[in-house]
C-alpha positions as CSV (number, residue, x, y, z in Angstrom):
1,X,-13.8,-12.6,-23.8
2,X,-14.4,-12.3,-20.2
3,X,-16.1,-9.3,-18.4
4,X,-14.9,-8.2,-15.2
5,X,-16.9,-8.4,-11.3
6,X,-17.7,-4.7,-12.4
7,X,-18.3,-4.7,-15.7
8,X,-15.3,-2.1,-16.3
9,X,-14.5,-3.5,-19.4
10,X,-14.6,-6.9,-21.6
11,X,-11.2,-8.2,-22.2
12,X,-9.1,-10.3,-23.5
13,X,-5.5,-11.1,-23.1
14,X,-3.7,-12.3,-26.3
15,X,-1.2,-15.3,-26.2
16,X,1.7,-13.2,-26.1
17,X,1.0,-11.3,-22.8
18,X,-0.3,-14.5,-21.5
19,X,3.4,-15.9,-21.6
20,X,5.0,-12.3,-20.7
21,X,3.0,-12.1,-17.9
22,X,4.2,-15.7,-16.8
23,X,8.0,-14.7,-17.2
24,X,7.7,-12.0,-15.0
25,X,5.8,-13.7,-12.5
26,X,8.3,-15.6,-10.4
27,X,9.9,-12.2,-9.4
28,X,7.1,-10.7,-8.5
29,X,6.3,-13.7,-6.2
30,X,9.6,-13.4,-4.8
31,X,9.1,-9.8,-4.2
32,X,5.6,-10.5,-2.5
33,X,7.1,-13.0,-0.7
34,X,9.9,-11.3,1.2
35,X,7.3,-8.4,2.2
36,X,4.9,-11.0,3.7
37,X,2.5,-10.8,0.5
38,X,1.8,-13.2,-1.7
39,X,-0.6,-14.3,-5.1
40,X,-4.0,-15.9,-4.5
41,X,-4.7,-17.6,-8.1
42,X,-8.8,-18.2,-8.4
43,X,-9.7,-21.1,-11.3
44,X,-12.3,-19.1,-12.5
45,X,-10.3,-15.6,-13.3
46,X,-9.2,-15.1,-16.7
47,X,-5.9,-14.6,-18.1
48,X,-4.6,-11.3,-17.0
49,X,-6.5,-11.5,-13.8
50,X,-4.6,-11.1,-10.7
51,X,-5.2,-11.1,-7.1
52,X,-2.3,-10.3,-4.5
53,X,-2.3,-9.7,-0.5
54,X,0.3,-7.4,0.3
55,X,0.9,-6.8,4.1
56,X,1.9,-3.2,5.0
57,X,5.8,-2.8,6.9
58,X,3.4,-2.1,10.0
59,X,2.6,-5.7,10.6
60,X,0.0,-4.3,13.3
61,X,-2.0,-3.6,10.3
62,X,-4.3,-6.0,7.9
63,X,-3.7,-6.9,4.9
64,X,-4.6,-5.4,1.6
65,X,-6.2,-7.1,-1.5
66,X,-5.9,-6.2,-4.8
67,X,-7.3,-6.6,-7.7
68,X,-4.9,-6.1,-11.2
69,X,-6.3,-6.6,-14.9
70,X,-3.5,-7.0,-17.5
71,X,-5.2,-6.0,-20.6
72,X,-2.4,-5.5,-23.2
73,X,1.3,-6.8,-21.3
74,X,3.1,-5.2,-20.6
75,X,2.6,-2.6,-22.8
76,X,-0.1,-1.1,-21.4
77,X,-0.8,-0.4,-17.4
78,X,-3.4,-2.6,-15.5
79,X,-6.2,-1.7,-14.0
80,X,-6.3,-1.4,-10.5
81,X,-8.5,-1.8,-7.3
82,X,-8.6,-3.1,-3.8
83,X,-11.3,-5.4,-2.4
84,X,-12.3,-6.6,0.7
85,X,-11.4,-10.4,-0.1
86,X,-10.0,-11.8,-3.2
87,X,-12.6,-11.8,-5.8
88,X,-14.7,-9.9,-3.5
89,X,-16.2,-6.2,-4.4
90,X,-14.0,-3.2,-5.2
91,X,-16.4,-0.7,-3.6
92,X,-15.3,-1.3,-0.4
93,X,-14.3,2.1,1.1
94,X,-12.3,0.1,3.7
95,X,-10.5,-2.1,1.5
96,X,-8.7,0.4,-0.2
97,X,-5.3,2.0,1.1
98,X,-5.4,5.6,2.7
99,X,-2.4,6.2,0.4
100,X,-1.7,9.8,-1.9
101,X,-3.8,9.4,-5.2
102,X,-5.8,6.3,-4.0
103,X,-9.3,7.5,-4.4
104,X,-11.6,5.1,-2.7
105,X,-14.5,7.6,-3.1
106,X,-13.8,7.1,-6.7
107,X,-12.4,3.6,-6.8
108,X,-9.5,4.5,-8.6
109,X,-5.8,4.9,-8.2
110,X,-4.9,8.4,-10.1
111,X,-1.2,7.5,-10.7
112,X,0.7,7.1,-13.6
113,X,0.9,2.8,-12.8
114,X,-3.0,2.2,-13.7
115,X,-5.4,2.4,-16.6
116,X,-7.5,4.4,-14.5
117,X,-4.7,7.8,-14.1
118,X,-4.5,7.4,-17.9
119,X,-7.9,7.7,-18.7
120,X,-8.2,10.3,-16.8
121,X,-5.4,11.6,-17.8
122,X,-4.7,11.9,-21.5
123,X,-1.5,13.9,-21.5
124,X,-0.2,11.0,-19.8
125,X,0.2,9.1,-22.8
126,X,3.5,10.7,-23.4
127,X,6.2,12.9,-21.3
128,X,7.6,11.8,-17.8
129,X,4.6,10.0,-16.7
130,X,3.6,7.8,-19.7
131,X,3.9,4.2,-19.1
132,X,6.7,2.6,-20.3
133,X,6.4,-0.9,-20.1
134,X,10.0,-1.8,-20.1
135,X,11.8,-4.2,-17.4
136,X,9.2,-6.2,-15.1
137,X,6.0,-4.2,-15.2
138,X,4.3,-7.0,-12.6
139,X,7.1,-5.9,-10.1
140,X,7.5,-2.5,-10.4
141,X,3.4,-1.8,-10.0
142,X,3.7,-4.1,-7.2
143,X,6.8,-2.6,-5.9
144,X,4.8,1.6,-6.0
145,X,1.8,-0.4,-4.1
146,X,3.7,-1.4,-1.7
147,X,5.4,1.3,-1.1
148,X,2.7,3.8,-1.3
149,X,0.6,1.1,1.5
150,X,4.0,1.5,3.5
151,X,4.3,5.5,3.4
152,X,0.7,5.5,4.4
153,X,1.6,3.6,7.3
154,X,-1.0,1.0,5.8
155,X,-3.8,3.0,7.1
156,X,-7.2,2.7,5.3
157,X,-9.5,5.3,3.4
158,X,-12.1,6.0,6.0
């Protein structure tokens, strides 16, 4: 078991996401890659733990971290959160994209791609925004990130 810099929950990931999560990784580094992004991998993070950079379209603007924890791959969403630096805090108002649904206030993402919009949503478990876990789950949360930095014109929550 390993508890996260926040305390937000003790987890562990099982031997079967561990390798899930590993098959869907090279695309998801290609993906970072061709967007200027890219995986910073930290010995000390468990299993499930990952940290990205992903560079907004507007190159005039930094970089965001964030911060993803696989609990259950990919059957259930990660959690997610920006930070100032990898493994830094998630509290960081300015870390944290000025994007729709990305509550820095709140450090939480209320969107149907995180553990945090299901737990605050429970009638997301099921109907049009219930997570589905099917094709690369890595990808396609890194994909709505990216996109949702890049609508916002990678601005930052004041």
């Amino acid at each position: 078991m390993h508890s996260d810099d926040l305390g937000l929950t003790r987890f562990t990931v099982n031997l079967e996401s561990q390798l899930l999560l590993e098959r869907d990784l090279p695309a998801a580094e290609e993906f970072l890659a061709s967007v200027g992004g890219r995986f910073v991998q930290r010995e000390q993070d468990p299993p499930g733990k990952l940290w990205a950079v992903l560079q907004p379209r507007n190159r005039e603007r930094a970089p965001f971290t964030v911060r993803m924890i696989w609990t259950v791959y990919p059957h259930r969403p990660p959690s997610v959160h920006f930070a100032d630096e990898p493994g830094g805090v998630t509290t960081v108002t300015r870390a944290w994209p000025a994007a729709d649904g990305y509550r820095a206030s709140s450090s939480d993402i209320c969107k149907p791609f995180t553990a945090e919009g299901h737990q605050l949503h429970a009638d997301w478990a099921s109907g049009p925004y219930a997570w589905s876990g099917t094709g690369n789950p890595l990808l396609y949360v890194l994909e709505t990130i990216q996109g949702d930095i890049d609508r916002s014109d990678g601005r930052r929550a004041a």
